[in-house]
Backbone bond lengths (Angstrom), bond angles and torsions (degrees), N, CA, C in turn:
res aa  C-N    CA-C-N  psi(-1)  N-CA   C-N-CA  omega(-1)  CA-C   N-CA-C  phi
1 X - - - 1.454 - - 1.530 111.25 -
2 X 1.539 113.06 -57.51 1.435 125.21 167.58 1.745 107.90 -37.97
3 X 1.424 113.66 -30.93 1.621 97.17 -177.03 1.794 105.78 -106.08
4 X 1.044 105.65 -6.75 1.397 92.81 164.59 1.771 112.04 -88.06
5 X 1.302 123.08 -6.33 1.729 120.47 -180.00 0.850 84.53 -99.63
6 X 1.654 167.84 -10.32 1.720 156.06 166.20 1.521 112.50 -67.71
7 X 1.683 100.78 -46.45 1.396 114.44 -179.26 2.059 101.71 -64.59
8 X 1.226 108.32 -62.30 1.444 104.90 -177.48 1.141 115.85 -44.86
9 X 1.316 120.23 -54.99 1.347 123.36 164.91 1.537 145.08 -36.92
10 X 1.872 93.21 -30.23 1.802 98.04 178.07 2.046 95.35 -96.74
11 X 1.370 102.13 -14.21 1.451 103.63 173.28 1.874 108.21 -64.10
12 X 1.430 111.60 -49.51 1.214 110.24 -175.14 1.687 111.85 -59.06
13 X 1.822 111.86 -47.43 1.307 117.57 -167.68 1.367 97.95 -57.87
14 X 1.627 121.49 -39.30 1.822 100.13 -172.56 1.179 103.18 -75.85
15 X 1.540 145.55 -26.78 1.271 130.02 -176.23 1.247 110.91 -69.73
16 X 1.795 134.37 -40.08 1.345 114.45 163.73 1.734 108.99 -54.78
17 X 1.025 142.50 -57.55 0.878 142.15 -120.21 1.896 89.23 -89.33
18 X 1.488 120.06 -35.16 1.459 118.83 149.25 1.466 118.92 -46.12
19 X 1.235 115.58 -75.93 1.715 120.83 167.46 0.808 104.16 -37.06
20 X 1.389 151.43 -108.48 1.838 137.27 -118.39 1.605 87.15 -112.04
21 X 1.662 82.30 154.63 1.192 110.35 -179.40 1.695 90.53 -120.39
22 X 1.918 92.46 128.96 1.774 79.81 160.86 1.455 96.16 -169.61
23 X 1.402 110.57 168.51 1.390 111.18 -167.00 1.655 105.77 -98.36
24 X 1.056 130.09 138.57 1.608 134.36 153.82 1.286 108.83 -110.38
25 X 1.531 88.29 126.10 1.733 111.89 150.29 1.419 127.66 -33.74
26 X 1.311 122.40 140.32 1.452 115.15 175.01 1.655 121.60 -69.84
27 X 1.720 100.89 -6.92 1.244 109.42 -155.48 1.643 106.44 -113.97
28 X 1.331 102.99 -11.64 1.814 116.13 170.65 1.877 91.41 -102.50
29 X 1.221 140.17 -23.58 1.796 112.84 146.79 1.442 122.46 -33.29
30 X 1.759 91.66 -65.58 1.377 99.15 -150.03 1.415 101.20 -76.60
31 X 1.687 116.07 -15.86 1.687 105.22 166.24 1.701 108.70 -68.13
32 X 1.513 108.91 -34.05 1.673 81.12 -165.51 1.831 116.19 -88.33
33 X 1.657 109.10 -9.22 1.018 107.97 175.28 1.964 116.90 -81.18
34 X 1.415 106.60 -20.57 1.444 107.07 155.63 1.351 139.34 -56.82
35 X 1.885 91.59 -35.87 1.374 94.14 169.21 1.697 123.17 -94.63
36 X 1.365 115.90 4.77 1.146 128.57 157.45 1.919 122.33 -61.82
37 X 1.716 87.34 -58.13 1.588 98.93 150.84 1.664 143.66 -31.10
38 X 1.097 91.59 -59.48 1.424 119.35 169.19 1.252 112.28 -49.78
39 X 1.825 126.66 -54.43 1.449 141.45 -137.33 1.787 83.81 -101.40
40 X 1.134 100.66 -46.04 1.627 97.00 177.23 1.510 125.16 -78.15
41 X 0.910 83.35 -1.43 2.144 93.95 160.75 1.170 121.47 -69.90
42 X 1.456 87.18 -69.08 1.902 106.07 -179.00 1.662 111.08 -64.41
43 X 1.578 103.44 -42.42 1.563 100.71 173.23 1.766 119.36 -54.71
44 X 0.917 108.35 -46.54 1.828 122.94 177.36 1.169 101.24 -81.18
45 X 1.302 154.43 -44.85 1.069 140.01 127.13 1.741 130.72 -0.70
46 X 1.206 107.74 -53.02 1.583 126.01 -175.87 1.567 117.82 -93.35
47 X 1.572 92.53 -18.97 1.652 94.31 161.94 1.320 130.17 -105.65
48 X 1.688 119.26 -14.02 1.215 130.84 147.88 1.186 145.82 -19.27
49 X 1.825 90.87 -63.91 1.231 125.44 -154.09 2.286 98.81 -114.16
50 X 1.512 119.36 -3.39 1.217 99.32 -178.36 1.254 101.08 -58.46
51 X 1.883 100.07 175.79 1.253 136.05 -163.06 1.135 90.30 -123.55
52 X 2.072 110.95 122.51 1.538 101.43 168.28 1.674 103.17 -125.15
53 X 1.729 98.13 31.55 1.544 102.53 179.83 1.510 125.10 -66.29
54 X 1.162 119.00 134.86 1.531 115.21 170.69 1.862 112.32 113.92
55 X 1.593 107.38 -16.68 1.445 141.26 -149.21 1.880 67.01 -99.25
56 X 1.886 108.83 128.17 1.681 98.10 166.48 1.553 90.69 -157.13
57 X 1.689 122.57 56.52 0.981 147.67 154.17 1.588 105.03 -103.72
58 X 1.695 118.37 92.40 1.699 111.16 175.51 1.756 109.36 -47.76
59 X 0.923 127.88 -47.74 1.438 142.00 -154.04 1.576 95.74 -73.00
60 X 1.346 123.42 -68.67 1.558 104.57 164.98 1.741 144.84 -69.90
61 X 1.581 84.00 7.70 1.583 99.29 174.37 1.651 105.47 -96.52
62 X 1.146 100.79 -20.11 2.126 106.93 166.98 1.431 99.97 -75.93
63 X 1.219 121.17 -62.23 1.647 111.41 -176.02 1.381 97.14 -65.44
64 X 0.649 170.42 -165.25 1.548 159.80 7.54 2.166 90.96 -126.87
65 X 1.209 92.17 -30.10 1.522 115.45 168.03 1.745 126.49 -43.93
66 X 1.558 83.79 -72.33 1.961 111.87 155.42 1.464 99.55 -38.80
67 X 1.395 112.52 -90.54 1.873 136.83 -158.16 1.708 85.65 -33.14
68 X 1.223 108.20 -72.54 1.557 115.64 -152.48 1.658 104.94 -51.11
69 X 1.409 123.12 -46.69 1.393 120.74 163.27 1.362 134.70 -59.39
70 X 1.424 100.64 -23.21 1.767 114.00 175.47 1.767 95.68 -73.76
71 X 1.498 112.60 -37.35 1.435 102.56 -171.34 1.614 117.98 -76.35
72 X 1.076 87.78 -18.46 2.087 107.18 -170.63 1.437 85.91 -95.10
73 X 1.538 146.00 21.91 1.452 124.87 167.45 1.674 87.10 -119.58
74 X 1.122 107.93 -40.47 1.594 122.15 -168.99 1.511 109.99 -56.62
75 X 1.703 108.76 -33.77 1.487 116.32 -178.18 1.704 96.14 -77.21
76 X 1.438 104.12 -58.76 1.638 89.45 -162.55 1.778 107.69 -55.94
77 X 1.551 118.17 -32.82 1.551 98.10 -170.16 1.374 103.03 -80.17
78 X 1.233 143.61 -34.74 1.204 125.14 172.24 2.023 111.35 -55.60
79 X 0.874 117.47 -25.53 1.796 102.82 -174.65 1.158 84.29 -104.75
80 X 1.428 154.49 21.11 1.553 134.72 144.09 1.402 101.66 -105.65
81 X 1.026 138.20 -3.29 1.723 126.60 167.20 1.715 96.15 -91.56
82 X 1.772 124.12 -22.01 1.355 106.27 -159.94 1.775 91.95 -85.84
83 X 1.602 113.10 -37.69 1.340 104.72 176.51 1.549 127.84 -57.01
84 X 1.591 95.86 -39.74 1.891 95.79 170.80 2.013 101.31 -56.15
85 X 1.154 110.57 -40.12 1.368 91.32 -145.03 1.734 83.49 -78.53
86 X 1.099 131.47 -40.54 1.842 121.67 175.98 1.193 126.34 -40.70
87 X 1.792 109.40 -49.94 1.436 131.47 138.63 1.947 105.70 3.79
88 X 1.941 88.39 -109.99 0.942 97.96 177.53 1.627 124.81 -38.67
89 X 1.344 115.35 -62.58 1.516 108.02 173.30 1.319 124.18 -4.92
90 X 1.509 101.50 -72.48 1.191 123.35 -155.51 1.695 92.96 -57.92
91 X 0.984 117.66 -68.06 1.811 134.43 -167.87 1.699 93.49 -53.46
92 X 1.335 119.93 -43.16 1.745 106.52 154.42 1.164 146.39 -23.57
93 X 1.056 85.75 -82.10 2.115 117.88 159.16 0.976 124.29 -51.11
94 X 1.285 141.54 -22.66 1.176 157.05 -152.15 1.468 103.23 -123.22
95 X 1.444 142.72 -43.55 1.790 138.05 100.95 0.668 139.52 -17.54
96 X 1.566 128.48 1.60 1.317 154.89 163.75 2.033 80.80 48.52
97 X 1.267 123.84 56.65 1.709 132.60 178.53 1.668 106.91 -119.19
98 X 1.310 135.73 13.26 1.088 140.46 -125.87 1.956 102.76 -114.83
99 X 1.614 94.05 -19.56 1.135 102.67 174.62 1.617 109.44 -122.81
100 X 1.224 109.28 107.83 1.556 114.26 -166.92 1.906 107.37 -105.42
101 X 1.295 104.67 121.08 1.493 117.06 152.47 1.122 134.21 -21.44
102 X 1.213 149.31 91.61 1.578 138.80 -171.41 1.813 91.86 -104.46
103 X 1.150 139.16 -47.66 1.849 136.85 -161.50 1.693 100.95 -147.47
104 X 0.640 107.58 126.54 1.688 129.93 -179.45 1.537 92.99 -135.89
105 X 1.554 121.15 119.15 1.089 132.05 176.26 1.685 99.34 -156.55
106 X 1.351 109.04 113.15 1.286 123.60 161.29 1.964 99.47 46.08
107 X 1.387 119.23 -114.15 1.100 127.42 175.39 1.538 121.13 -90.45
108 X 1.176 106.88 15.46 1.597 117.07 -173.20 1.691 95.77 -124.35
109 X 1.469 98.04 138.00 1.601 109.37 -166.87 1.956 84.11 -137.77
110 X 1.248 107.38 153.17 1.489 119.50 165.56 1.519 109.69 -142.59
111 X 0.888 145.99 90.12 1.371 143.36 173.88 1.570 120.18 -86.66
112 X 1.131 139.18 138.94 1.636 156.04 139.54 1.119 110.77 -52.23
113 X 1.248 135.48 134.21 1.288 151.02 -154.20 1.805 98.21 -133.09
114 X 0.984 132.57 104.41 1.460 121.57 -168.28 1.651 104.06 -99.12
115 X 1.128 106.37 -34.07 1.770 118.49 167.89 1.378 102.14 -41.40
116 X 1.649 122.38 -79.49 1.104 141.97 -166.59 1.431 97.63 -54.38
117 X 1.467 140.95 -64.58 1.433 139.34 178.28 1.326 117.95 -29.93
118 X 1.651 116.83 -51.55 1.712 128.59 165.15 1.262 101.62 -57.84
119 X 1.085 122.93 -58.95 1.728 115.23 -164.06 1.713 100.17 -47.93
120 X 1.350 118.45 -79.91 1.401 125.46 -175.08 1.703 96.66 -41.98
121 X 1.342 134.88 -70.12 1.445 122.07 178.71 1.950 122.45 -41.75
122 X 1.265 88.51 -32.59 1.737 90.31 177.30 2.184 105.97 -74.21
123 X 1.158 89.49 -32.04 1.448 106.82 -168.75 2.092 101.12 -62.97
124 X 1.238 105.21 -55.87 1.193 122.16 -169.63 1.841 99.12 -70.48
125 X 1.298 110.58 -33.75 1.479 92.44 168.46 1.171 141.21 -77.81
126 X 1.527 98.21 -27.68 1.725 103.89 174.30 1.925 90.48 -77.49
127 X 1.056 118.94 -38.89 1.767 103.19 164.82 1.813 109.56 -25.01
128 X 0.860 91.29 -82.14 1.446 108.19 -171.34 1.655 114.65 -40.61
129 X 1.497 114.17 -60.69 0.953 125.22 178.52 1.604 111.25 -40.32
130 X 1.379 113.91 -59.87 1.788 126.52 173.37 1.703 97.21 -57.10
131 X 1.081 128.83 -54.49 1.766 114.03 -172.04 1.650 91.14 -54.57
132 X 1.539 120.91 -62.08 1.508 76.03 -151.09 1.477 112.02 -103.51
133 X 1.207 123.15 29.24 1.652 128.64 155.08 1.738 99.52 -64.92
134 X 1.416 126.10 -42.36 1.185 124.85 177.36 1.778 119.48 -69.55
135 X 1.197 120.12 -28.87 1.259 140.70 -162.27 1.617 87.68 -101.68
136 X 1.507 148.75 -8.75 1.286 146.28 173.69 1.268 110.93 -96.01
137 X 1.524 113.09 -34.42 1.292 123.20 -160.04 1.535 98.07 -83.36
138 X 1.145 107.65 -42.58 1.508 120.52 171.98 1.538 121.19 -54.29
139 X 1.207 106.51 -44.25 1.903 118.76 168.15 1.449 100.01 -72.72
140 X 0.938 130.60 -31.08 1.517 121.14 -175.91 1.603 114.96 -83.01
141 X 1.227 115.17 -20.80 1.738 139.04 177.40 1.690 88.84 -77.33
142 X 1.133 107.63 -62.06 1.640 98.96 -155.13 1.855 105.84 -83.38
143 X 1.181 107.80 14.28 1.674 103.53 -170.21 1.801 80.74 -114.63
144 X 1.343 120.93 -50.83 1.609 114.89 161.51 1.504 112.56 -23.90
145 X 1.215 102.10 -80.39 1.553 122.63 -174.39 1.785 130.85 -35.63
146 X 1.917 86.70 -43.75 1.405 104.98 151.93 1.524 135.57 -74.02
147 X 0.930 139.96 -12.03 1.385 153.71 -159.18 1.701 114.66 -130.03
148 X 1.368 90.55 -20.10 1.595 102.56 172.38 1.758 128.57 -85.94
């Protein structure tokens, strides 16, 4: 299910990113990719470092085992596709190349918006990042709760 809402999702970001045209600041990037930074600290941070003490069910100490590594792979490739793609951005924009042509036909124009593509990709990660700092905090409440 999780990979069919990733797929919809990079379907939607290129269709905005076809639709609107708009300009970003160099200085609302580097705010949202800082705060992408940031979210993936504490998030990798929080999956690093859980506590699965007190937990003396082997079988849910493998799952919770799995999840926590699926989430600590999920963080690093999302903030290494968001840095490539800021990366690039930037070296875009700065080529003023940032808005690329896909169909030029007579009176019909379609353009890619590569600005707009990062924005929604930067957007969707700090998404992510907040679901599952909330969705950890919550496993960590209810594994308390149990053991207590």
């Amino acid at each position: 299910m999780k990979k069919y809402l990733n797929i919809f999702l990079i379907i939607v970001a290129l269709s905005i990113s076809v639709i609107f045209k708009s300009s970003y600041s160099e200085l609302f990037m580097n705010t949202l990719y800082t705060v992408l930074g940031i979210m993936f600290s504490i998030g990798l941070g929080l999956v690093v470092t859980f506590n699965l003490g007190g937990i003396k069910n082997r079988r849910f100490i493998t799952g919770i085992r799995r999840n926590l590594r699926t989430i600590r792979s999920l963080y690093i490739l999302y903030f290494t596709i968001s840095t490539v793609l800021y990366l690039v951005e930037s070296q875009l924009k700065s080529a003023n190349s940032n808005i690329i042509k896909i169909v030029q036909y007579v009176k019909l124009q379609i353009t890619f918006d590569f600005s707009t593509f990062t924005v929604c990709f930067l957007f969707y990660s700090i998404f992510y990042c907040i679901i599952n700092l909330i969705d950890l905090q919550k496993l960590s409440e209810s594994i308390f709760d149990e053991t207590n």
